[in-house]
N, C-alpha and C positions, 0 to 999 in steps of 0.2 A: 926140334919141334918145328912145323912146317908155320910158313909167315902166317897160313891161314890162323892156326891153333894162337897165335900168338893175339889176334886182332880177338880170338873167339873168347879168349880166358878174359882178358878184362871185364869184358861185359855178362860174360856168366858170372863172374862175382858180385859183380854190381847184381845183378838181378836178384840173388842168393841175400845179398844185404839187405836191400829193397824189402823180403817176403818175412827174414827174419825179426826186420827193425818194424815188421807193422802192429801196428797196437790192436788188442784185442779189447771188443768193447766188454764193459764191466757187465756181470748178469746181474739182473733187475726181473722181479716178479711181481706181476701184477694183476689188475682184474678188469675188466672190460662191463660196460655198464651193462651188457648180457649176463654179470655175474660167473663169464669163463676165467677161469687164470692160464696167463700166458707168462715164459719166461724167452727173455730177450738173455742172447742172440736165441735165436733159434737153435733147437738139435742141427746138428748139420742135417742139409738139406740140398735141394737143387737150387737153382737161384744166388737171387739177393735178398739184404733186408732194408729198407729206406727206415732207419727210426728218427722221428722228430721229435726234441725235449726243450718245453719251455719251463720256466719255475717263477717265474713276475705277470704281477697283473698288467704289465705294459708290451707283455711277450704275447697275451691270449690273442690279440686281435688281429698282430703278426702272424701267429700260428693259425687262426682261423681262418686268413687270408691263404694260405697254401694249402689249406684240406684240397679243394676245388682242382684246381690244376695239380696236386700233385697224386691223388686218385685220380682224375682223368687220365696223368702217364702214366703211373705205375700198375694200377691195377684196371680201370677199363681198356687201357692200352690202346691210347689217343698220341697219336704221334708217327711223323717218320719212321723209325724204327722201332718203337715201342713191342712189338710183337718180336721181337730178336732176341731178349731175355725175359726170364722168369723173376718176378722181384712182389716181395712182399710189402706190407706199410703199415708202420704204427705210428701212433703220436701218441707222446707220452707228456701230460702233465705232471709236473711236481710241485707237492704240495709242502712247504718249508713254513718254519714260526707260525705265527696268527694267520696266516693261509690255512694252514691245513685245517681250519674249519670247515673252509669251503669244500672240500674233499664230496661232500654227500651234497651237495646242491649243486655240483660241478656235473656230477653222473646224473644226478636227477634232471635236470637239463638239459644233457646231451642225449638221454633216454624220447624225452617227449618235442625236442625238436633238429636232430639229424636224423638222415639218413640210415635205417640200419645196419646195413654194410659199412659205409664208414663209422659209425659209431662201435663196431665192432673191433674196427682199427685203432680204438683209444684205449690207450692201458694206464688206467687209474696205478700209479705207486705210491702208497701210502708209509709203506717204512724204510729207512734206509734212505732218504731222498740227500739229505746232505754230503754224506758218503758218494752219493752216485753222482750229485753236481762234483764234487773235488776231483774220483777218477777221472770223470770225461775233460774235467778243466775247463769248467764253465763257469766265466767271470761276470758278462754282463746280463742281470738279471731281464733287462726291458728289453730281448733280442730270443727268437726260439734259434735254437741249431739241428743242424741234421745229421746225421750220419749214414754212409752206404757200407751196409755188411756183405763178406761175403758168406760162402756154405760153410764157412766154418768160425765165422763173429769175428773176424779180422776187419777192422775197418780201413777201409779203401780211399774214402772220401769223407768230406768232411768242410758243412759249410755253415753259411750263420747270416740272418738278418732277415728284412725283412721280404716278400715274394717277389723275384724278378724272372722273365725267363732266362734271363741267362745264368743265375742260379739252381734253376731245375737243370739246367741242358748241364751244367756243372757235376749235377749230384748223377744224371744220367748214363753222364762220359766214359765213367770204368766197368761199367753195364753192356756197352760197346765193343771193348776189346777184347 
């Protein structure tokens, strides 16, 4: 085997590890306060997926702190390179215990004051919510997290708290390469 093949194998295995060992995000179905249902990850597609999940009343105000700048990057495609991939974006609230009252005054809400396009980006999950906080491994209730899928709901990325840019340029990074 020539020296080159030798330096080449390592790191094709590494990479080989890398694609195998990434976690595939869980599917969740839900309804958008237009009343569509959308089922996360996406069918594969082109692109990416940006999904944001909060489930604490102390996560909403986080999460509604990043609608703004992270629609600006993803989907009106404000940015340095924003125009160099394709990336979709939901925000998903989860509605757990005595929460999930709020579920219909949640959508009623986002109905009569966002934006309809981003309001279209919010996917109400109503069942299953417990289940889909344990796969993703979500511990702190008062924090939203994100996730970047790729075309086939492998996530790539993977961040949490509240909105900073170097957060977004985080969640943007494997969109890049």
């Amino acid at each position: 085997m020539s020296p080159k093949m030798l330096f080449l194998l390592p790191a094709l295995l590494f990479s080989i590890t890398l694609v195998q060992g990434q976690e595939v995000f869980p599917r969740m179905v839900g309804e958008t306060s237009a009343g569509t249902t959308v089922a996360l990850p996406l069918a594969p597609h082109e692109g990416y997926t940006v999904v944001a999940v909060a489930f604490g009343k102390k996560a909403e105000p986080l999460l509604e702190a990043w609608y703004a700048p992270a629609y600006a990057r993803f989907v009106a495609k404000s940015g340095l390179f924003a125009g160099d991939y394709q990336a979709e974006l939901f925000l998903v609230p989860l509605f757990t215990g005595a929460n999930r009252a709020a579920y219909g005054a949640t959508m009623n809400k986002l109905r009569k004051e966002v934006d309809p396009d981003i309001a279209r980006r919010v996917l109400f999950v109503k069942e299953g919510a417990a289940e889909l906080i344990a796969a993703l491994g979500l511990t702190d209730k008062d924090i939203p997290y994100f996730f970047v899928l790729d075309s086939q709901g492998r996530v790539l990325e993977r961040v949490q708290g509240a909105y900073t840019v170097e957060r977004l340029e985080a969640l943007e990074a494997p969109m890049l390469n």
